[in-house]
C-alpha positions in Angstrom: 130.3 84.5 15.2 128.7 81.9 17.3 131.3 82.0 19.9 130.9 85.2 20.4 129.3 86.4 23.4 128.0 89.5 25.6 130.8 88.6 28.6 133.3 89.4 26.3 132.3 93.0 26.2 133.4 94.8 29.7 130.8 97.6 30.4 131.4 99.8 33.7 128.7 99.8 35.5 124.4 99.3 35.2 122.0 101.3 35.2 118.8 99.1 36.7 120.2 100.1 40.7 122.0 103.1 41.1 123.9 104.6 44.4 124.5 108.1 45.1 125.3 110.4 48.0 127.1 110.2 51.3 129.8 107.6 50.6 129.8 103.2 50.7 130.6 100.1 52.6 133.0 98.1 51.4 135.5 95.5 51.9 138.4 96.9 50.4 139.3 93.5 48.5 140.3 94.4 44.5 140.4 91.4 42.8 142.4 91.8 39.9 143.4 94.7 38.0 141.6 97.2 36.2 144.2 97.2 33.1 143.4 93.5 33.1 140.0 93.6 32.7 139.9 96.6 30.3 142.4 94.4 28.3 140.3 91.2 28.4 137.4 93.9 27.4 139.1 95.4 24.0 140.2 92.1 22.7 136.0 91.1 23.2 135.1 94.1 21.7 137.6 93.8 19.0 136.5 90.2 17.8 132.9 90.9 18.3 133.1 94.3 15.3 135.6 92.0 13.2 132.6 89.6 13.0 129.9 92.1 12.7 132.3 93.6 9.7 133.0 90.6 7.9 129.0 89.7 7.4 128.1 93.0 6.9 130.8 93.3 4.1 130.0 89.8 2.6 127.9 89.4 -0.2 124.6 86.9 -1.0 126.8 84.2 -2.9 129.5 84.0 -0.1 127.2 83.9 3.0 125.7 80.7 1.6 124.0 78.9 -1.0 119.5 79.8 -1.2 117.6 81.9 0.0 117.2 80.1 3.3 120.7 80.2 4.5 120.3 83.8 3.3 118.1 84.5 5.5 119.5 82.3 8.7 122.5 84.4 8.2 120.8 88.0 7.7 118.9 87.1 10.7 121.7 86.3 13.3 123.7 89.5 12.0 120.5 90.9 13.2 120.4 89.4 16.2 124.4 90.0 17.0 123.4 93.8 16.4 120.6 93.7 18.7 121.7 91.8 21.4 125.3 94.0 21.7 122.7 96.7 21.5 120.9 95.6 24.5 123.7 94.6 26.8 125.2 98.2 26.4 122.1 100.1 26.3 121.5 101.0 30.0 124.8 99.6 31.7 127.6 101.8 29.5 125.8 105.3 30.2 127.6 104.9 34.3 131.0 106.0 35.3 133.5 103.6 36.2 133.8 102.9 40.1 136.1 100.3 41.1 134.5 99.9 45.0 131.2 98.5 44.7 131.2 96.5 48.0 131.4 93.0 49.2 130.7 91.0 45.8 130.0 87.1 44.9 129.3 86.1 48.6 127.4 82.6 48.8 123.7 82.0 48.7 122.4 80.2 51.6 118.8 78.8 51.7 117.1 77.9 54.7 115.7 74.5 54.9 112.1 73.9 54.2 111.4 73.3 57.9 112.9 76.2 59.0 111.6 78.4 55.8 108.5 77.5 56.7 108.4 78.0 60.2 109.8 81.8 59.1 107.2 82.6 56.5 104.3 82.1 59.4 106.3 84.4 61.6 106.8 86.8 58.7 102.6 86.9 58.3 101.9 87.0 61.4 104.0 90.3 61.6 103.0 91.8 58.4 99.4 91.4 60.0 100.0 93.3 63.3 101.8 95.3 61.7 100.1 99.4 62.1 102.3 100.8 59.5 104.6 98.4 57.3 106.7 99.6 55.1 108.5 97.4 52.3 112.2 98.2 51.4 113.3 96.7 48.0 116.6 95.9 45.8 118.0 94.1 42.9 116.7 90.1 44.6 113.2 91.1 43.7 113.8 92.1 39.9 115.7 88.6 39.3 112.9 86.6 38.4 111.7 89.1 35.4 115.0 88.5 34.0 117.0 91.5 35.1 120.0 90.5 36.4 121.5 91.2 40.3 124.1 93.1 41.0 126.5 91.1 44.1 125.1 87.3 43.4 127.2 84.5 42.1 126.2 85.9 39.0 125.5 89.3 39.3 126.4 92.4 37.4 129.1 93.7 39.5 130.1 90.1 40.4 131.0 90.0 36.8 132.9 92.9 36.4 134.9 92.8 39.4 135.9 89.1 37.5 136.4 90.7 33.7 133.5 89.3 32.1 131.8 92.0 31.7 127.6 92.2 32.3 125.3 89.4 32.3 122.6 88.9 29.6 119.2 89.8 30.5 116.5 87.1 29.6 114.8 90.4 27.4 115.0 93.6 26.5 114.7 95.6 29.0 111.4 97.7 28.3 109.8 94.4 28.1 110.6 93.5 31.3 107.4 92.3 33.6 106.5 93.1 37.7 107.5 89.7 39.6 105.1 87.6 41.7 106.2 90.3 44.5 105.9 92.6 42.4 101.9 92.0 42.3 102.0 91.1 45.5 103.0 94.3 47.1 100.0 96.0 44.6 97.4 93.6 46.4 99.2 94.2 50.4 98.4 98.1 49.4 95.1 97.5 48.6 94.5 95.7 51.5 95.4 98.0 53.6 98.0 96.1 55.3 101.2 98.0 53.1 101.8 101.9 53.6 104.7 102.4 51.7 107.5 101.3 49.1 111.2 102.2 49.5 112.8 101.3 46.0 116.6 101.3 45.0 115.7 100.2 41.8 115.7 101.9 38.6 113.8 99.3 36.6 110.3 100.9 36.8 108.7 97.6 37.8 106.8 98.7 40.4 105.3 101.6 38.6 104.2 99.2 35.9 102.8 97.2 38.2 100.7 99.4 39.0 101.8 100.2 42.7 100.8 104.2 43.3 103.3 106.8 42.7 102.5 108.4 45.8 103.3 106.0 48.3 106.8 105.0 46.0 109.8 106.6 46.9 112.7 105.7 44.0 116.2 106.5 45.6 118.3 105.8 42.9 115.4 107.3 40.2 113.6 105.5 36.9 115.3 104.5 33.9 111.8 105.0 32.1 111.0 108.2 34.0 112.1 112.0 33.1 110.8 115.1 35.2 110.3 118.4 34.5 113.0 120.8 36.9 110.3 123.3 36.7 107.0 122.3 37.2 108.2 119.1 38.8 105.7 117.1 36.3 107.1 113.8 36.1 106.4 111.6 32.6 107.0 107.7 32.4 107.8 106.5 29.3 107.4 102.8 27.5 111.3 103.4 26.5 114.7 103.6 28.2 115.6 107.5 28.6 119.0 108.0 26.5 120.8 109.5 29.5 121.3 109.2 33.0 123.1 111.6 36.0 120.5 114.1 35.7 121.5 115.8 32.2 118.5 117.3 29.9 116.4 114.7 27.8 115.7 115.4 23.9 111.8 116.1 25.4 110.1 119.2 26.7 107.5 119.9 29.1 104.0 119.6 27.7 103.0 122.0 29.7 102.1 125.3 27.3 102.5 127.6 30.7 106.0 125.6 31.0 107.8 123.9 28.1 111.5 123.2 30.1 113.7 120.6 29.0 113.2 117.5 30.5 116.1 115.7 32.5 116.0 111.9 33.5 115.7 110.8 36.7 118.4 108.1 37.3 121.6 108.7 39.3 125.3 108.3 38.5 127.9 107.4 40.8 128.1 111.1 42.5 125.2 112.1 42.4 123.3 112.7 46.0 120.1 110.8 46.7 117.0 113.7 45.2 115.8 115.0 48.8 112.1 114.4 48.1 112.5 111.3 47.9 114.6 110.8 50.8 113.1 112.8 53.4 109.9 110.9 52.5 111.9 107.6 53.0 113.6 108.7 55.6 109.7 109.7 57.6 108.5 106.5 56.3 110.9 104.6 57.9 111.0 106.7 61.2 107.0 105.9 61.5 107.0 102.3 60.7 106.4 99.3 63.1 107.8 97.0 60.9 110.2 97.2 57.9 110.4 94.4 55.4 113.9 94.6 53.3 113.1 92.4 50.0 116.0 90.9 48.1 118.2 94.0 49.1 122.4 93.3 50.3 121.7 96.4 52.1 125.1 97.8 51.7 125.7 101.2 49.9 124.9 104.2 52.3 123.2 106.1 53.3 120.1 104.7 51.5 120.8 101.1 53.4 120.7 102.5 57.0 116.9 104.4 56.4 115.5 100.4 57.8 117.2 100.8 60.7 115.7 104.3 61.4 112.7 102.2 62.8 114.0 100.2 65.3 115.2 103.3 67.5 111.2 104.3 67.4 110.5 100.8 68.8 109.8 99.2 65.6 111.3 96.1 63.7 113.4 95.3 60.7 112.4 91.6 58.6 115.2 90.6 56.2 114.3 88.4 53.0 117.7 87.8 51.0 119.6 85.0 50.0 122.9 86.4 51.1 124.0 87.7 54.2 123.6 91.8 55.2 125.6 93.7 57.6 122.5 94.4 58.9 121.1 90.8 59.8 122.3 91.3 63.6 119.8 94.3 64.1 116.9 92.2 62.5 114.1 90.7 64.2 113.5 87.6 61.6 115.7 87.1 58.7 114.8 84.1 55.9 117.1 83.3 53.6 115.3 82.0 50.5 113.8 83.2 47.1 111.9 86.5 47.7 108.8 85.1 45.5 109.0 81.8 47.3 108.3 83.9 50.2 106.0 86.4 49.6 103.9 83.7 47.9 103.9 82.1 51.3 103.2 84.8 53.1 99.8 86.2 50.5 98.8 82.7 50.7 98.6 82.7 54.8 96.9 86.3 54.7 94.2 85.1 52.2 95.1 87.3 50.1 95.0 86.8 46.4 98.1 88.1 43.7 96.6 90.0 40.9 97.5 89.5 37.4 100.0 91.4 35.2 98.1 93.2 32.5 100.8 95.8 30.7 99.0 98.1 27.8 100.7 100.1 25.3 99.9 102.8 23.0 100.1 104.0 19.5 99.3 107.7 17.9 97.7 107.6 14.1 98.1 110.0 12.0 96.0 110.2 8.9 96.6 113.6 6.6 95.6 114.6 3.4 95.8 117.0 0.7 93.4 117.6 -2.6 94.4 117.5 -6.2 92.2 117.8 -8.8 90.0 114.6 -8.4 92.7 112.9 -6.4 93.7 112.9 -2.6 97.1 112.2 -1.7 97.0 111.4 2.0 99.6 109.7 4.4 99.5 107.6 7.5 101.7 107.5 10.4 101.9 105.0 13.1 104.1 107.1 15.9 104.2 106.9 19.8 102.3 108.6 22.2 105.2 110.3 23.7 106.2 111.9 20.7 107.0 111.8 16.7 110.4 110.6 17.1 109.8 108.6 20.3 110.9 104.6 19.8 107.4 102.1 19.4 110.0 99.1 21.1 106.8 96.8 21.4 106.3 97.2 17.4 108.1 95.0 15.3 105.9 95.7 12.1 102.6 97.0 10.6 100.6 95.3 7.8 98.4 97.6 5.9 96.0 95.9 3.8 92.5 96.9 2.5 90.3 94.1 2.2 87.1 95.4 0.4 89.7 96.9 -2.5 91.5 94.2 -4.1 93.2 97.2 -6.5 94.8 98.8 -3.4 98.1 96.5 -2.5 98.6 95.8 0.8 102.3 97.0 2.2 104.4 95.7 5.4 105.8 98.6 7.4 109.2 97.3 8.6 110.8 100.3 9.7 110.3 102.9 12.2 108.7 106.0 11.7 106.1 103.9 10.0 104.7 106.0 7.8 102.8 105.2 4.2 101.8 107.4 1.5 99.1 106.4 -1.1 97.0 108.3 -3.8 93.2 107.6 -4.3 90.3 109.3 -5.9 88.6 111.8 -4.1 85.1 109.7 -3.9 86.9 106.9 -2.6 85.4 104.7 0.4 87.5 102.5 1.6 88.4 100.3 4.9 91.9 100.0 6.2 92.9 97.0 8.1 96.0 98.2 10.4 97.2 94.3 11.7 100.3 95.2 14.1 102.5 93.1 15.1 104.6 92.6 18.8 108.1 92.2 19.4 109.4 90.0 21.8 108.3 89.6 25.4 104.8 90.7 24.6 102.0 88.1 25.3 100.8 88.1 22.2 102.0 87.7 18.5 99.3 90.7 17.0 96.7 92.9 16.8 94.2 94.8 14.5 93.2 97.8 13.9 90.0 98.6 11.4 90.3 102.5 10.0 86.9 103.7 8.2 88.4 106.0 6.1 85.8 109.0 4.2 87.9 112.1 2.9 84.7 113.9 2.0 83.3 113.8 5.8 85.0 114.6 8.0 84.6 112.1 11.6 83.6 113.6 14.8 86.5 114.7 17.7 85.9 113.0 21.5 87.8 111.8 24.4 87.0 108.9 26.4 87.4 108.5 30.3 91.3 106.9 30.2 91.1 105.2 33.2 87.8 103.5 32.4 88.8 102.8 29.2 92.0 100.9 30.4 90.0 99.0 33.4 87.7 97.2 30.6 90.3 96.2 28.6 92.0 94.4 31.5 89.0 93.6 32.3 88.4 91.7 29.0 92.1 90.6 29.0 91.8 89.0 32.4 88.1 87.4 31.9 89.7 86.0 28.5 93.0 84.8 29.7 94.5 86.3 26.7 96.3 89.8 25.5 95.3 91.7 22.4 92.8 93.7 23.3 92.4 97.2 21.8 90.6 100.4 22.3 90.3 103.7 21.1 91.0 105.9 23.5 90.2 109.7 21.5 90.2 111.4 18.5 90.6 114.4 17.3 89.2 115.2 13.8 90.8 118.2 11.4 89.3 119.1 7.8 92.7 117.4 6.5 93.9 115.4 9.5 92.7 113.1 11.7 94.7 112.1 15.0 93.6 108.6 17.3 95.3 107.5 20.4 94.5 103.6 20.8 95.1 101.6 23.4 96.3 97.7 23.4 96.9 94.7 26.0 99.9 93.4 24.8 100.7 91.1 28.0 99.0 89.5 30.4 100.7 87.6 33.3 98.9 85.0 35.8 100.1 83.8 39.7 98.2 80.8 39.9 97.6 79.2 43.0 100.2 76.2 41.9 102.7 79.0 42.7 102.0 79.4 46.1 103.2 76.0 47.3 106.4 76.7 48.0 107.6 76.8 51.4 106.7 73.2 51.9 107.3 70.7 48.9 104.1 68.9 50.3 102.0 71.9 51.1 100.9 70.8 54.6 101.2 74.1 56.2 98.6 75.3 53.1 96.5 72.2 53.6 92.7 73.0 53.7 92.5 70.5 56.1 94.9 72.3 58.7 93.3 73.8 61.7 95.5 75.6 62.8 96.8 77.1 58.8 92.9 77.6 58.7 92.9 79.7 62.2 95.9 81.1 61.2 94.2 82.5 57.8 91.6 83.3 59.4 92.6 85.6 62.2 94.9 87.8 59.7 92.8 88.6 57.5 90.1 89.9 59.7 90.2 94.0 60.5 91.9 94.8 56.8 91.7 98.4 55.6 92.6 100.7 53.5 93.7 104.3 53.7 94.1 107.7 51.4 97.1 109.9 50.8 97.8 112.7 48.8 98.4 112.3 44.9 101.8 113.6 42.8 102.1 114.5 39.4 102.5 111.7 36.7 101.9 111.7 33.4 102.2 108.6 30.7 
């Protein structure tokens, strides 16, 4: 089992960037066959369910001797199931295409010097810059642990070779907003950023809290599902089950409305959604200066949109490790990380990169019915989005009750969490609701303290969400730690009671330390510089900001 891994498993496709409408670039070259690869993919496949069989069928006394060996082996069946889940998840949902452009090419890094030189000409651009607007790929996901698509590495780099798709470093809802990420939040704020052309589909800069309404996702949002309708668009904390457009198991919450849902994310023929586009499209045409971000800036018509600003007199900035087709029409291109980069850049301007603070959300449920003298009541622990909707940052829920030692406490392992007890109708009691996280939160727990009185019943409110959500990161960020929670409402029932609470479950710094990166000494960041202070100095000044109108978004 332990030489088993996810490259032996060919997937077609991914589902974190996808490309639709009006035809590619490519270079022709097939390397190998597509029989070969499918081959190589079933004989993976095949030895990967003969392994998964064998432990499933084998018994305590032949997996090992104790409980601990047990237990090792219970745990990497576990893991074997969960990580084939996650390297399928997103990528098989796409039709196979065999073109997917110029693959593999080499990485080239400019020297320090030179990098250097470029990210002080990059600054002083974004700062004269009257309109800039940021055009993103794949290159600026890499860091969070989502893998490329045409690096050494990258997902179609892999395929093209038979070995299937890449691992990602975690699951992929747990995925966090890069240092550019944060730092294309801040360049908004500031005034100095108007707009964000995305091709991907990883929600990243949604959750990082960039505004929906100056985000334009080509290729859609694998976390995002729209109502055809109304147009009301809902983000969701879990991966939508399908892609190319079809109807999600959701509806509309809209009582005027109630249409099925259909996600957002594009398959191979599907046309770019013309909202989207057309507001790309008059983005680009207004722009003074477009900065591509970690984008090969090859699959039409979506790569030529950058260019739409140079015949209005404006200018095209490249960061990308490999080489574009469109490098030639460029005014500056750097080849070097994209966070290396930016970092530089924020650092010139003054400007300071926000922290990552993610929250989640949980629904309880608390109902009850009376018999005789006794009150059989049940709690559920479900997601905001809906009863059968996945909780993927839950791994489990202890429920104790420390001022009753006759009430047993109970670990909730499986999803719905739900638990059903009987008690007297006079009873008092408190209920301690310790969660805990999976993997890729910032934190190992939390707690929730329930008060819980079936003979009065609590009173209904609903706090200000936004406000509610600022002072927890708030808290989270003055405290340099996640697990923060906070009731968000309540609505109270003679025999139910329904609370939406809020929790910091990450929390993600970009200390200064990071910024040092253009030059391994840090002289052009030097304090004692004059002409880095100068430099500083005279972009920041004349900052603003500006309004623009709002769409639809619910979470």
């Amino acid at each position: 089992v332990e030489d088993l891994d996810d490259t032996d498993l060919y997937v077609p496709g991914c589902v974190w960037e996808r490309r639709g409408g009006g035809g590619m670039e490519c270079d022709g070259v097939r390397r190998g066959t597509m029989a070969v690869r499918r081959n190589a993919a079933v004989a993976g496949e095949a030895r990967r369910r003969a392994a998964v069989a064998v432990l499933e069928e084998m018994g305590p006394a032949q997996l090992g001797q104790g409980e601990g060996s047990n237990r090792k082996t219970a745990t990497g069946l576990e893991n074997l199931k969960k990580s084939r889940k996650m390297s399928l998840g997103y990528a098989e949902k796409l039709s196979y295409r065999e073109d997917v452009g110029t693959v593999g090419m080499p990485e080239k890094f400019d020297s320090p010097k030179l990098l250097q030189g470029k990210i002080e000409e990059l600054a002083v651009m974004v700062q004269k810059s009257k309109h800039l607007v940021v055009f993103t790929g794949a290159g600026i996901s890499t860091s969070s642990g989502i893998p490329d698509f045409r690096g050494p590495k990258g997902v179609w780099t892999l395929q093209r070779a038979g070995k299937g798709v890449p691992d990602a470093s975690l699951p992929f809802h747990r995925a966090a907003p890069t240092l550019t990420h944060m730092a294309l939040v801040e360049l908004e704020r500031a005034g100095l950023l108007k707009f964000v052309i995305s091709q991907n589909v990883d929600s990243l800069h949604l959750r990082s809290g960039f505004p929906r309404e100056k985000l334009a996702e080509l290729h859609g949002n694998s976390f995002k599902e729209v109502c055809p309708c109304c147009k009301t668009e809902y983000l969701r904390d879990f991966e939508i089950e399908t892609i190319g457009l079809k109807d999600t198991p959701r509806r509309c919450a809209d009582k005027n409305c109630g249409a099925r849902l259909k996600d957002t994310v594009l398959d191979w023929e599907d046309a770019l959604p013309p909202e989207e586009m057309n507001s790309a499209e008059e983005q680009c045409r207004t722009a003074d200066l477009v900065l591509c971000l970690g984008t090969s800036l090859q699959i039409t018509p979506a790569c030529n949109m950058p260019l739409l600003s140079i015949k209005n007199g404006g200018k095209v900035a490249i960061v990308n490790l490999q080489a574009t087709p469109k490098d030639k029409k460029a005014s500056l291109v750097i080849h070097g990380l994209v966070d290396k980069v930016i970092a530089g850049v924020m650092c010139i301007l003054s400007l300071r990169i926000p922290p990552y603070i993610r929250t989640d959300f949980i629904q309880l449920l608390l109902r009850h019915t009376v018999k005789k003298k006794c009150v059989r009541w049940t709690l559920r622990v479900t997601s905001v989005h809906g009863m059968r909707a996945p909780l993927s940052f839950l791994r489990s829920i202890e429920v104790s009750f420390p001022d009753r030692s006759d009430m047993k406490p109970v670990v909730l392992m499986e999803q719905p969490f739900s638990l059903q007890r009987e008690t007297s109708m006079t009873s008092i009691f408190s209920m301690l609701l310790t969660l805990k996280f999976s993997d890729g939160c910032g934190c190992s727990s939390s707690s929730i303290e329930c008060h819980v009185n079936f003979q009065k019943q609590k009173e209904s409110f609903v706090r200000d969400r936004s406000l509610v959500l600022q002072e927890l990161k708030c808290t989270a960020e003055r405290q340099s730690r996640a697990g923060q929670q906070s009731i968000l409402e309540r609505e109270s029932l003679p025999r139910a009671e329904t609370s939406i609470h809020a929790f910091v479950t990450n929390i993600i710094r970009y200390d200064a330390e990071d910024l040092k990166v253009a030059d391994p000494k840090g002289s052009w960041m030097n304090s004692g510089s004059s002409t880095s202070s100068n430099l500083a100095k005279r972009l920041v000044e004349g900052a603003s900001g500006y309004s623009a109108s709002t769409k639809k978004l619910k979470c």
